[in-house]
C-alpha positions in Angstrom: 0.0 0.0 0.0 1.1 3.6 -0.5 -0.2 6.4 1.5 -3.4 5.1 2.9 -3.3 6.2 6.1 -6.1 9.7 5.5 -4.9 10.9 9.2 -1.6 11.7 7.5 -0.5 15.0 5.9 0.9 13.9 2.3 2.8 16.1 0.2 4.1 14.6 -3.7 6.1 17.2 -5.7 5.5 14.9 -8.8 7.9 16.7 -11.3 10.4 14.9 -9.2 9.3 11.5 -9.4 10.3 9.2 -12.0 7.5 7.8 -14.3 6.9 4.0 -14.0 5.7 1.5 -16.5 1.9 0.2 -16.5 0.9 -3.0 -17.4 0.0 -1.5 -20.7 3.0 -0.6 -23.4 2.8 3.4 -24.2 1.1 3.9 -20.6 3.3 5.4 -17.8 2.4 6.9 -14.6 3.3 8.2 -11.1 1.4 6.8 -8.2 0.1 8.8 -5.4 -1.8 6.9 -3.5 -2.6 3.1 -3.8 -4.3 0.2 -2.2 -3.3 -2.8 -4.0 -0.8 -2.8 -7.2 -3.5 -3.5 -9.9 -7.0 -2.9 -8.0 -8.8 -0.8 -5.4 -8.3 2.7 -4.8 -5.8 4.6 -6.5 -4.6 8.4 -7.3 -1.7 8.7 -9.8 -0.4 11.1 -12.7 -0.5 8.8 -15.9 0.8 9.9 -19.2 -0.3 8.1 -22.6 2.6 8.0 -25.5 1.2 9.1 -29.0 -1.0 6.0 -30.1 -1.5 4.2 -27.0 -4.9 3.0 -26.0 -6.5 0.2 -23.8 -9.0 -2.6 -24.3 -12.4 -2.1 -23.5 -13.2 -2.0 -19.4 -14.6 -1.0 -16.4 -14.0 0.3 -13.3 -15.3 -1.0 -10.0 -16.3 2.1 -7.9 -15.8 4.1 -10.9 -12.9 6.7 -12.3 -12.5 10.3 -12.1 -10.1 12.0 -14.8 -8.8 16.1 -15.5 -6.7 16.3 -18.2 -3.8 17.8 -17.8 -2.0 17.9 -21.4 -2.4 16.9 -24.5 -6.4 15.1 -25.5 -7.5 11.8 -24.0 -10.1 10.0 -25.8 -12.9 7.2 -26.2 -15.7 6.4 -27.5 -17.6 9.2 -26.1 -15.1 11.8 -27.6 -11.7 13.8 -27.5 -11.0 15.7 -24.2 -8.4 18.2 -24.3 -6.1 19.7 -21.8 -8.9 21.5 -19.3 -11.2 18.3 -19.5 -13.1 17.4 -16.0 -15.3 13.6 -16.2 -16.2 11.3 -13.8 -17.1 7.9 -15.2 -19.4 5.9 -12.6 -19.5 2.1 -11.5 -20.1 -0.2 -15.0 -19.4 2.9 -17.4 -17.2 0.9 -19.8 -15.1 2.5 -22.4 -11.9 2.0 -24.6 -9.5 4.7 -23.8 -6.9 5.9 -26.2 -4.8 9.5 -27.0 -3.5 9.9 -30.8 -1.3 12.5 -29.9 -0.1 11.7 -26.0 -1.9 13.3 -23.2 -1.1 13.3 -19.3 -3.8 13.2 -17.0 -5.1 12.9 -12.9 -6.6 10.0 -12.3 -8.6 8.7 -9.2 -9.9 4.8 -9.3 -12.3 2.9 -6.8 -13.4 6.4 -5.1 -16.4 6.9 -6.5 -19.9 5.8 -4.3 -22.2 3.8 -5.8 -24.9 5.7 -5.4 -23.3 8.5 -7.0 -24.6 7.5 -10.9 -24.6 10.2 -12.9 -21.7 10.4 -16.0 -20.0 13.7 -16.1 -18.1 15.5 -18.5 -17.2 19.1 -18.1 -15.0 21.1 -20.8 -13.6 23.7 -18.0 -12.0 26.2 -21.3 -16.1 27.1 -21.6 -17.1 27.4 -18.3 -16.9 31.3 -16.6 -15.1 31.7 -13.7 -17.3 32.4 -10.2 -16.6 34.8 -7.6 -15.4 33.2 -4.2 -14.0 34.3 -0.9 -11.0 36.3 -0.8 -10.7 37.6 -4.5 -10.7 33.4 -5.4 -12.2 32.7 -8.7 -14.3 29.4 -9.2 -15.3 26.3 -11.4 -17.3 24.5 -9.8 -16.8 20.5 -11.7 -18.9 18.3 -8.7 -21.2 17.9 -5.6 -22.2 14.6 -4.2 -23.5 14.5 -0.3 -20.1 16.2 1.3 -17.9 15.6 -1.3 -17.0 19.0 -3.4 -14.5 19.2 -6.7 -13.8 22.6 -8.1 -10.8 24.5 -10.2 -9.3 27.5 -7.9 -7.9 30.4 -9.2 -6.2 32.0 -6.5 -4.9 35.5 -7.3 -1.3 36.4 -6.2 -1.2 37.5 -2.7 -4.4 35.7 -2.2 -5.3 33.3 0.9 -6.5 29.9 0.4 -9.8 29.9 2.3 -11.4 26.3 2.8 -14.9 25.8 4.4 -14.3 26.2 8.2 -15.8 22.7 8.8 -13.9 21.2 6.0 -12.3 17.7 6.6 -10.8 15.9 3.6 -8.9 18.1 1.8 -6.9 17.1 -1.4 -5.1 20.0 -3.9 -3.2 19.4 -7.3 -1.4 22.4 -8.4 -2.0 22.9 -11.6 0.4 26.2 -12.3 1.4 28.7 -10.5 3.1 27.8 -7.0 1.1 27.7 -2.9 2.6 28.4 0.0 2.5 27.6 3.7 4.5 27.2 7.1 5.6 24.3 6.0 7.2 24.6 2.2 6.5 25.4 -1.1 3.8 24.0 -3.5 4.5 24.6 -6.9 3.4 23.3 -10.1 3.0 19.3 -10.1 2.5 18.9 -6.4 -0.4 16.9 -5.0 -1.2 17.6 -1.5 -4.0 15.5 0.9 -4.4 16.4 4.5 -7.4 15.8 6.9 -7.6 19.5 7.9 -5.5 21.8 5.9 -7.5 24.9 7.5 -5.1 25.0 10.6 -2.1 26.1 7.7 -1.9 29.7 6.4 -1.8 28.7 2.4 -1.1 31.6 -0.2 0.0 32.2 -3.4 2.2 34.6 -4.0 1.8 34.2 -7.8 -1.4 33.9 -9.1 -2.3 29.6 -9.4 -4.5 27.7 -10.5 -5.4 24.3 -8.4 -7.7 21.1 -8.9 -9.3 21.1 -5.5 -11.6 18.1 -3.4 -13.3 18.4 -0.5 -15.4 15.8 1.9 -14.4 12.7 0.1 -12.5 10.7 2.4 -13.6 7.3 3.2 -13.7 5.2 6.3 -10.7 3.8 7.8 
C-alpha cells in the first residue's frame, strides 16, 4: 500500500518522481496513493505515448479524470487539456490519446450511489466569484464531497470551508505556500484539515481542489 493512512498530511512534488511503467506498453504513470498494485483505490499522474490506448473496461467504484496535457479520448469523444469527467460504477469504455496526453486519475473512489456520467470542458465554463478575491469552477457535488478548479490570485489566501475535513489539492500552475514549504506546479497535497495552515499564493495559481471525500478507515 502507499499512503493510505487519511490521518496523515501527504505532500508529492510529482515533477520529481520518475514515471513508472503500467501493465499497458505506451502507458506510464506516477502513483500517489494506492491500495493494492493493480486494483482498489488509487490516485496517480498517468501519461499516454502518441498512439497508446486500452482494451475495453470497467472500473469498479468508478474513475474520475482532469486532463492535464495533451487530448484523451474514447468512444464518447476527445478531451483536451482542461477536461473534467467522472465515469461511474459499470461505465465501460476503450480509452486511447493519438497524440499523448497526461492526465489525474482517481480509481475505486467513486460511491455507488453516485450514478450520474460527467463530463465538463472547463475552457467554456466562466469563472465564479469566491472568498477572498478566489475565482471558481465549480466541476462536482455529491453528499459532502465537493471538486472545483481555484484560481487563487497572487497574494491571495486559500480559504477552505471552516468545517472542511478531507482536503486534497493538485497544483496545476502557478506555486502555494504555507508554514511548512513550497507548493509549486505538479504537487499533490491531501491532508485531513488543511485549515489549521496559512496557504497563499504569491503568484497567481491555478489548483484542482476536493473536498469531503475521504472514506472510512
Amino acid at each position: 500500500m502507499l499512503n493510505m493512512d487519511f490521518t496523515k498530511r501527504v505532500v508529492v512534488h510529482t515533477k520529481e518522481q520518475h514515471w513508472q511503467v503500467s501493465p499497458l506498453p505506451g502507458v506510464w504513470r506516477k502513483l500517489l496513493a494506492r491500495e493494492n498494485s493493480e486494483s482498489g483505490h488509487a490516485t496517480s499522474i498517468v501519461r499516454y505515448d502518441a498512439g497508446a490506448s486500452f482494451r475495453s473496461h470497467n472500473h469498479p467504484l468508478g474513475e474520475e479524470i482532469f486532463v492535464l496535457s495533451g487530448t484523451f479520448s474514447d468512444e464518447t469523444g476527445d478531451f483536451p487539456a482542461g477536461s473534467y469527467f467522472r465515469n461511474p460504477q459499470g461505465f465501460v469504455h476503450a480509452p486511447f490519446s493519438d497524440n499523448g496526453c497526461e492526465l489525474l486519475v482517481k480509481l475505486h473512489q467513486i460511491s455507488p450511489l453516485d450514478s450520474q456520467r460527467i463530463c465538463i470542458d472547463t475552457n467554456q465554463q466562466s469563472w465564479q466569484l469566491g472568498s477572498n478575491k478566489l475565482k471558481v469552477k465549480p466541476l462536482h457535488d455529491f453528499e459532502t464531497e465537493s471538486v472545483a478548479l481555484i484560481l487563487c490570485p497572487a497574494g491571495e489566501k486559500l480559504t477552505l470551508p471552516s468545517d472542511c475535513s478531507g482536503v486534497e489539492i493538485y497544483v496545476i500552475s502557478g506555486e502555494l505556500n504555507d508554514e511548512l514549504g513550497r507548493y509549486p506546479a505538479g504537487c499533490w497535497i491531501r491532508s485531513s484539515n488543511l485549515n489549521q495552515y496559512r496557504i497563499s499564493a504569491e503568484q497567481e495559481t491555478l489548483i484542482w481542489l476536493k473536498t469531503g471525500h475521504f472514506p472510512d478507515y
